[in-house]
Every structure is written in C-alpha cells, then in structure tokens.
C-alpha positions in Angstrom: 41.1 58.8 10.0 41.6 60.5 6.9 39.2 60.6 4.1 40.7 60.0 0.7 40.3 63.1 -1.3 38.8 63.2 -5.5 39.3 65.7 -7.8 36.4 66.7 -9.9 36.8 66.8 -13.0 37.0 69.8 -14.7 34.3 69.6 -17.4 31.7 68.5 -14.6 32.8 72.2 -13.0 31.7 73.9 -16.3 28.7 71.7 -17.5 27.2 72.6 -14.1 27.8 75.8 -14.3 26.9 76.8 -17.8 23.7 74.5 -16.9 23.6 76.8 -14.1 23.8 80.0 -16.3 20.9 78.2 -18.7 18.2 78.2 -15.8 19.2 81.9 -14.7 18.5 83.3 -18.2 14.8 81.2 -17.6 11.6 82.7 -16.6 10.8 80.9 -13.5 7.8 79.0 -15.7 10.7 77.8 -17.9 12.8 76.6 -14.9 9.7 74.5 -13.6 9.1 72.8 -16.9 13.1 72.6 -17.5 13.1 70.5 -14.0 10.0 68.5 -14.5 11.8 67.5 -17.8 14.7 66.9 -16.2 13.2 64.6 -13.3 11.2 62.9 -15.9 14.2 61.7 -17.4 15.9 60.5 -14.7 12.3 59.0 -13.5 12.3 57.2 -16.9 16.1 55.8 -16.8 15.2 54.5 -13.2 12.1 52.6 -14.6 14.2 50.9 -17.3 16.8 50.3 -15.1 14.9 48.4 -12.0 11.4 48.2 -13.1 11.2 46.8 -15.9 13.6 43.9 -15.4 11.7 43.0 -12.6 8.5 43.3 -14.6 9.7 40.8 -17.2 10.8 38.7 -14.6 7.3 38.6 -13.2 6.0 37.5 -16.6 8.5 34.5 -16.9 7.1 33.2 -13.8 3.3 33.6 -14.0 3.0 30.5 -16.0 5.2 28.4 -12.8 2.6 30.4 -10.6 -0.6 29.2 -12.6 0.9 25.5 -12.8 1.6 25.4 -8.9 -1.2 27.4 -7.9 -3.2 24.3 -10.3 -1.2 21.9 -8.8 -2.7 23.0 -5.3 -5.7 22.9 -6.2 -5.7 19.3 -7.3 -4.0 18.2 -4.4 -6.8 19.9 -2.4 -9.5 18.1 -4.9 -7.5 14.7 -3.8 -7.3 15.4 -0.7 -11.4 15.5 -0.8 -11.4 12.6 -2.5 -9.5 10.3 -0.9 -11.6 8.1 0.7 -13.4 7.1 -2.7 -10.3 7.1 -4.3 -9.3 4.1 -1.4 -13.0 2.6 -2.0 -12.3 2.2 -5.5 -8.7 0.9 -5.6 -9.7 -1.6 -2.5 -12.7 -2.3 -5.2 -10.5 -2.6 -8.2 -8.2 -4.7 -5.9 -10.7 -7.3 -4.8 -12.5 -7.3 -8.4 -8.5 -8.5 -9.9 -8.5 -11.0 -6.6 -11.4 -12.4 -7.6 -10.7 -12.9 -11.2 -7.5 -14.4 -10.6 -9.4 -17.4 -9.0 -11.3 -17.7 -12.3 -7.8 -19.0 -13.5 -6.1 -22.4 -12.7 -2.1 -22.8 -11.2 -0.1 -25.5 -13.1 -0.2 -27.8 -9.9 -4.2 -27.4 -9.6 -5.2 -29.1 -13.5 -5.1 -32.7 -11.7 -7.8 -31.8 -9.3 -9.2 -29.1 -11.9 -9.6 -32.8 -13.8 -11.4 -34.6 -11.1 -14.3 -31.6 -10.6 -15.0 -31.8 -13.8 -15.6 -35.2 -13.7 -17.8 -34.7 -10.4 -19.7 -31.5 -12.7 -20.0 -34.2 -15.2 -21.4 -37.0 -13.2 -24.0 -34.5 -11.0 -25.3 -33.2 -14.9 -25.8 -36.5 -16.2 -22.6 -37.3 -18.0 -21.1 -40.5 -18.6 -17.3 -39.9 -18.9 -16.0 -41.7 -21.8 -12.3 -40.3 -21.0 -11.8 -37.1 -20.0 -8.0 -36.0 -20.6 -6.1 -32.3 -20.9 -4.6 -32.1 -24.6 -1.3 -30.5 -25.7 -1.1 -26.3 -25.4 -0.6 -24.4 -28.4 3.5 -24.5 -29.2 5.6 -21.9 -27.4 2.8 -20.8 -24.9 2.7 -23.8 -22.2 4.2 -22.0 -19.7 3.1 -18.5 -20.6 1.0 -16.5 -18.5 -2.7 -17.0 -18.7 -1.9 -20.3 -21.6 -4.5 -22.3 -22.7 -5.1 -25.5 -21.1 -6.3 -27.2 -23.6 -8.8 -30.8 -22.1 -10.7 -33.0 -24.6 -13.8 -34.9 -23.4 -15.5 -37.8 -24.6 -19.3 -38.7 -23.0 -21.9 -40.5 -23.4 -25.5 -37.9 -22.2 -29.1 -36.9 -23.0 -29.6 -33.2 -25.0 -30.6 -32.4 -21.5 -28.2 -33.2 -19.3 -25.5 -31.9 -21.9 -27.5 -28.4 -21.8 -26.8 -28.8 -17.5 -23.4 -29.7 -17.8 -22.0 -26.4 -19.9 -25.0 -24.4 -18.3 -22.5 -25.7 -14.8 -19.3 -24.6 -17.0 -20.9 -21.1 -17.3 -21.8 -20.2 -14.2 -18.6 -21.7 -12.0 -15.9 -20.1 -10.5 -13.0 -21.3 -13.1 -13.2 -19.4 -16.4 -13.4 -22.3 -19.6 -13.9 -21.2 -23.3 -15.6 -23.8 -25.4 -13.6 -24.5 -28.4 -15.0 -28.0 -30.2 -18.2 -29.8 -29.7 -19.1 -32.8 -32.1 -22.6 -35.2 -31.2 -23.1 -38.0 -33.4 -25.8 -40.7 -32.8 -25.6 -43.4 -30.1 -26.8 -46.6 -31.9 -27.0 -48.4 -28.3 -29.6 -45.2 -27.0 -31.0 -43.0 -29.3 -31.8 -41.0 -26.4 -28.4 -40.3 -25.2 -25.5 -39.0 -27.5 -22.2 -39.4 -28.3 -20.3 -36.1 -27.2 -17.1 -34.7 -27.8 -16.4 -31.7 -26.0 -13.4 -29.4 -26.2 -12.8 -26.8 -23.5 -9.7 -24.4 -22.7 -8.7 -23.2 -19.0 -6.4 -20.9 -18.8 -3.2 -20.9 -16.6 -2.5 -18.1 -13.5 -0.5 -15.4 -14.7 
C-alpha cells in the first residue's frame, strides 16, 4: 500500500533552518537556556490546554461531591438510627390511635347519650333531660365538629363536683361550654343544673 505523500511547506524549511543557524551562533550555555525556554513554553501551552480545563472542571464538581459525600453520611446516621426512628413512628402512631378514640363517629352520639346518663346516675345526677343541641352552622359534618348536648339535672355541689371530675378523666374528649345552678326551692341541698358540654366528631 502506498503512503500518501505531503509537501512541506516551504517557510517551515527556512524557519527551521534559520532557527537552526540561531542555536549554532550560541555558546552551548545559551543553547541550554534557549531550550529550557523553549520546553517551558510548550510545557505551559500543554497546561492551558489539558490541565487547566480539567482543573476547573474539578472545582464545578466539589460542591456535588460535598453534597453526596453529606448525603452518605446521613444515610449512614439513619441507617443507625433506625430502629428508634421505627420506636417513635410506632409511638407517634399508637399516641394518634389513641386520641382518635377520644373522638365520637356520627352513628356513636345515641349511645355516647346513654353513658352519659349512666356517668350521670353513678355521680349522683338526676337527669332532668339530657338532649344533643344544634352544631354551629356550616360545620355539622366537618371533621372534628362540635357536638353540641345540653343538660338539665337536679344534684348536690358534690355529686356535680363527681360527675365533671368523671367527664375529665374519661376516654371521650368533652369541653365544657355553659354551666348555670340556681336554687332548688324543693331541696336546698340539691341544685338546679344546666350543663353545656361539646364532643367532637371523628375526623
């Protein structure tokens, strides 16, 4: 196979040589230092030509190294922590559980109703009437609504004390919003109460 031939061109052929010519005229510690100049020239164009886009390139990415190399480390940190971080969600978990029964389903207020007529009666309560009033407008069927009951009894200081000390301490969350006592003319001894309470519905 034959190779294809170039020409030189003719300049190159007499810049080489009259470069040539230049170093012969030169003592030989000229020539060194003529050379040393020379290769530090080329040494220089090869730095800006290779090194230092890669250099910059290296900078743009040391921030994405220092974010992955945090990232790691967090995942390691998680990693370590993952069996409290389960505790505490399954603890978080059974703490909403748990408050959820503190609230009352639309289909439970009838027997909501009759406990607290039994929490009534075991305090010392005689139930007048005992009766759930109308919501606020626009928020009966709104998550967590009050459910508003009025109640009208007949009790002792005492056993009125019981019955909201009961209230306080149960499992369904009420808020007491009205309480009027006016004197019983039939017993001094035992008033005339008018309670108003809110539960609230399930979200």
């Amino acid at each position: 196979m034959k190779l294809p031939s170039f020409k030189v061109p003719a300049f190159v052929g007499t810049m080489a040589g009259k470069a040539g010519d230049f170093l012969n005229k030169r003592n030989p510690r000229e020539k060194m230092l003529i050379i040393f100049l020379a290769a530090a020239v080329v040494l220089s164009l090869d730095i800006m030509a290779v090194v230092l886009p890669t250099f910059s390139g290296l900078v743009r990415t040391l921030p994405e190294l220092r974010g992955a190399k945090q990232n790691l480390a967090d995942l390691r940190e998680d990693a370590k922590n993952e069996g409290a971080i389960h505790k505490k969600w399954e603890g978080s978990r059974a703490a909403l559980t748990d408050g959820e029964k503190a609230f009352v389903a639309p289909n439970e207020v009838p027997a909501l109703l009759e406990n607290l007529s039994q929490l009534a009666h075991g305090a010392g309560l005689k139930i007048m009437s005992l009766n759930p009033a109308e919501p606020p407008k626009g928020q009966a069927g709104n998550a967590y609504a009050p459910i508003p009951i009025k109640i009208s009894a007949v009790a002792g200081t005492h056993e009125f004390g019981r019955f909201l000390a009961t209230l306080e301490s149960g499992s369904t969350f009420f808020r007491v919003t009205d309480i009027r006592v006016s004197t019983n003319f039939s017993d001094e001894k035992r008033h005339l109460i008018e309670l108003g309470i809110e539960a609230y519905r399930k979200g």
